[in-house]
Residue frames relative to the residue before (quaternion, step in Angstrom):
aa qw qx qy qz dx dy dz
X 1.0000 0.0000 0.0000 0.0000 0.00 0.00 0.00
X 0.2463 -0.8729 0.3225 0.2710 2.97 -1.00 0.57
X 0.7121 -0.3900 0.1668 0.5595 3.81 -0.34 -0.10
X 0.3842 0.6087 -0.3409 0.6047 4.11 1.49 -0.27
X 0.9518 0.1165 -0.0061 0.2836 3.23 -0.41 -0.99
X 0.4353 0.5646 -0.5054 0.4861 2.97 1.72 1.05
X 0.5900 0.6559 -0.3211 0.3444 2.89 1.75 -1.38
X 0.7077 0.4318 -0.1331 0.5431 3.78 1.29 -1.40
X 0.5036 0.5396 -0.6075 0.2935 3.48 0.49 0.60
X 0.9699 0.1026 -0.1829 0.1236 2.78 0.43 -0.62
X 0.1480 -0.7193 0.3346 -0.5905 2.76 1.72 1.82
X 0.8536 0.0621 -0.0972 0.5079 3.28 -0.59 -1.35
X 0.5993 0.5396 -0.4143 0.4219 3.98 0.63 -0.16
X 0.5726 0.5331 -0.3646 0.5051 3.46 1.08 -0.30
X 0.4072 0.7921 -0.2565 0.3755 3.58 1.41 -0.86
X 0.8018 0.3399 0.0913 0.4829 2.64 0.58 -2.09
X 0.6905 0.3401 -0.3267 0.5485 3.41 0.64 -0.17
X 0.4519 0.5117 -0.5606 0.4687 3.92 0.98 -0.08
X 0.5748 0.7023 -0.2356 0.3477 3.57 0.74 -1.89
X 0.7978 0.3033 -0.1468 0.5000 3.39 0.37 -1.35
X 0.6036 0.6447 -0.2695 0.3838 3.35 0.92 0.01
X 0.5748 0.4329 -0.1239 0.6833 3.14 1.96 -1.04
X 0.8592 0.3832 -0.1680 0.2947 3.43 0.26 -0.69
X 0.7833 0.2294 -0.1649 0.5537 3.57 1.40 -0.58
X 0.5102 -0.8051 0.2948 0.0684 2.63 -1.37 1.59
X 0.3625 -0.7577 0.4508 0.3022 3.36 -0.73 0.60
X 0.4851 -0.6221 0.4935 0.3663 3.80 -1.25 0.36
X 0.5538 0.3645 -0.5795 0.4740 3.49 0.28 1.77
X 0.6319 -0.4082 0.6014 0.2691 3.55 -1.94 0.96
X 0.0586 -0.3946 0.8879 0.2292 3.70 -1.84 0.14
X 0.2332 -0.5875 0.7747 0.0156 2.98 -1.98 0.85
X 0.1441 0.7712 -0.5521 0.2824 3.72 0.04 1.17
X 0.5261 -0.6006 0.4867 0.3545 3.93 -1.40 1.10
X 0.1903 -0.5384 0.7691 0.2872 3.45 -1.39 1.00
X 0.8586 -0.1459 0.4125 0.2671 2.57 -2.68 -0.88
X 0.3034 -0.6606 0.6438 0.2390 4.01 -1.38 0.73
X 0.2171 -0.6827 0.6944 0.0677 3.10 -1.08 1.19
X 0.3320 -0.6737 0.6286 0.2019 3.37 -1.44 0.74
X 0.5439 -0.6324 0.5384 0.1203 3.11 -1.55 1.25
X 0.4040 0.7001 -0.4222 0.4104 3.92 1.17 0.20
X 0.8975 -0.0645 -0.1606 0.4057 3.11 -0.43 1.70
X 0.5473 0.5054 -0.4172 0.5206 3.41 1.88 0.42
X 0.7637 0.2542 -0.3154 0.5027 3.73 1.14 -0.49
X 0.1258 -0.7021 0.6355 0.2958 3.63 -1.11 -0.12
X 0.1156 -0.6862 0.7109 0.1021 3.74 -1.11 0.35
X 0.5294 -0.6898 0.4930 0.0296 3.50 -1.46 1.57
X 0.8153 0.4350 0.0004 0.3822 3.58 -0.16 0.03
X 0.6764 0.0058 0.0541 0.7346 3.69 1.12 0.29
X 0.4586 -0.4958 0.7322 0.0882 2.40 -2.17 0.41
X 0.4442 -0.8005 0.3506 0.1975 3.16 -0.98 1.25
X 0.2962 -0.7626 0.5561 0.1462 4.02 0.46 1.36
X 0.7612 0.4660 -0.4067 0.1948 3.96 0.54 -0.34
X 0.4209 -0.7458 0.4352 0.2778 4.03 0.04 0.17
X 0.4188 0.7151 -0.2061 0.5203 3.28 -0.35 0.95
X 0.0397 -0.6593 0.7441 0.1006 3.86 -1.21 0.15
X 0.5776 -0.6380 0.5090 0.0150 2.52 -2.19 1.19
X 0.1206 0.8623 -0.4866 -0.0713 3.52 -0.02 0.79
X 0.2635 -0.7883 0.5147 0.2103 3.27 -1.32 0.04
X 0.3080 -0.8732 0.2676 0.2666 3.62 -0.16 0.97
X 0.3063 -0.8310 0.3828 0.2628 4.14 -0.68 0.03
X 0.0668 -0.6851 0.6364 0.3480 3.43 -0.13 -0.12
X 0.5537 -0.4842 0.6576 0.1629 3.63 -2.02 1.28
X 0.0436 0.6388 -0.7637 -0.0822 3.83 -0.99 0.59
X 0.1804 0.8278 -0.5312 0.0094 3.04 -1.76 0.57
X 0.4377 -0.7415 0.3300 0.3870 3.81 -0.31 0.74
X 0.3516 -0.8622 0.3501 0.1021 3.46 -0.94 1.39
X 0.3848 -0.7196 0.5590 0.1467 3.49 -0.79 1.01
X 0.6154 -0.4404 0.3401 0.5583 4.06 -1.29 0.98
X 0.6094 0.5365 -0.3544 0.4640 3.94 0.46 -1.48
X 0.7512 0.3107 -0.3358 0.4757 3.80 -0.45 -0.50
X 0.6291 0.4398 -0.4727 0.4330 3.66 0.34 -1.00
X 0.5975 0.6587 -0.3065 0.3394 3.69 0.62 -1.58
X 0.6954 0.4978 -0.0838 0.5115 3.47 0.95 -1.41
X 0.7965 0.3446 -0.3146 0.3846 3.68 1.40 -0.39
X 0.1789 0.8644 -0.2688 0.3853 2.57 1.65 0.43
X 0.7773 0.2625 0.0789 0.5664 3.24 0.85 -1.47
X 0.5670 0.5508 -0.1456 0.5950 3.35 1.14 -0.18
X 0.0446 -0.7035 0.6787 0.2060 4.05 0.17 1.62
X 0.5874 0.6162 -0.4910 0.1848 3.69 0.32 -1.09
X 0.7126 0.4262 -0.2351 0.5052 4.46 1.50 -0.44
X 0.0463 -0.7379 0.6729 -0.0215 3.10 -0.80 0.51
X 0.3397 -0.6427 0.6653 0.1702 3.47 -1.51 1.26
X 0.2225 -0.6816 0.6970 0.0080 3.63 -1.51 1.04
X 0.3457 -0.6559 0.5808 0.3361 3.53 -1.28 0.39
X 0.5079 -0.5238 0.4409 0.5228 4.13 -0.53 0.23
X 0.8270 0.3114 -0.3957 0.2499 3.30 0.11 -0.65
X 0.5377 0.4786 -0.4371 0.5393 4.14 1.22 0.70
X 0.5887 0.4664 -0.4566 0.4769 3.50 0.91 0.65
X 0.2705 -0.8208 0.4656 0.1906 3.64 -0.67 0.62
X 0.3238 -0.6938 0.5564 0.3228 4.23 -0.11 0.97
X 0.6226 -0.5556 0.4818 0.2675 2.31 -1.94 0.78
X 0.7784 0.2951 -0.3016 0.4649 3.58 -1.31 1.04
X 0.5886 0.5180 -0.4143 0.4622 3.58 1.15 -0.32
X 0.5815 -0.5914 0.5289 0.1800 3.89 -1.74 0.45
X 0.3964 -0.7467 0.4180 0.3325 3.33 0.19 1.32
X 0.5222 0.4660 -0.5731 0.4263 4.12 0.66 -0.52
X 0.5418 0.5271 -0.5726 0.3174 4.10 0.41 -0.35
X 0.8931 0.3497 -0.0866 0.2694 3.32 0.61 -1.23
X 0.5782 0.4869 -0.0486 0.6528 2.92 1.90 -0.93
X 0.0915 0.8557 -0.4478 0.2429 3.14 -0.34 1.74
């Protein structure tokens, strides 16, 4: 080797292991609050007039597949939580698939 590319190993191997940290996913879920959607003009309710002031919202929770960096970050963070895939239930699937 030469005196370059001792100097840049290790440099550019950090690089790459920051990289791969951010970028590849691990085989766990972040579980993490999405966005409140308002219920204005998706529900209808019979029978009165609503007397309360205000909008109805309904919260989400944000699923997503976690990288060393996120997990690391939920860690510290009560508001995330790490899931295995298989205690999360896809979308469209019958919870008896998953729920057992």
């Amino acid at each position: 080797m030469t005196a370059l590319s001792r100097a840049l190993f290790l440099p550019v191997s950090v690089l790459v292991i920051v990289q791969a940290a951010l970028v590849v996913p691990l085989p766990v879920l972040l579980e993490e609050p999405g966005e409140a959607l308002g219920l204005a003009g998706r529900v209808t309710v019979g029978g009165g007039a609503d007397t309360v002031g205000g909008d109805y919202l309904v919260p989400t929770v944000q699923l997503r597949r976690a990288t060393v960096a996120t997990a690391a970050a939920a860690g510290v963070d009560a508001e995330v939580a790490l899931r295995a895939p298989g205690t999360v239930r896809p979308h469209g699937q019958p919870s008896r698939r998953v729920c057992r």
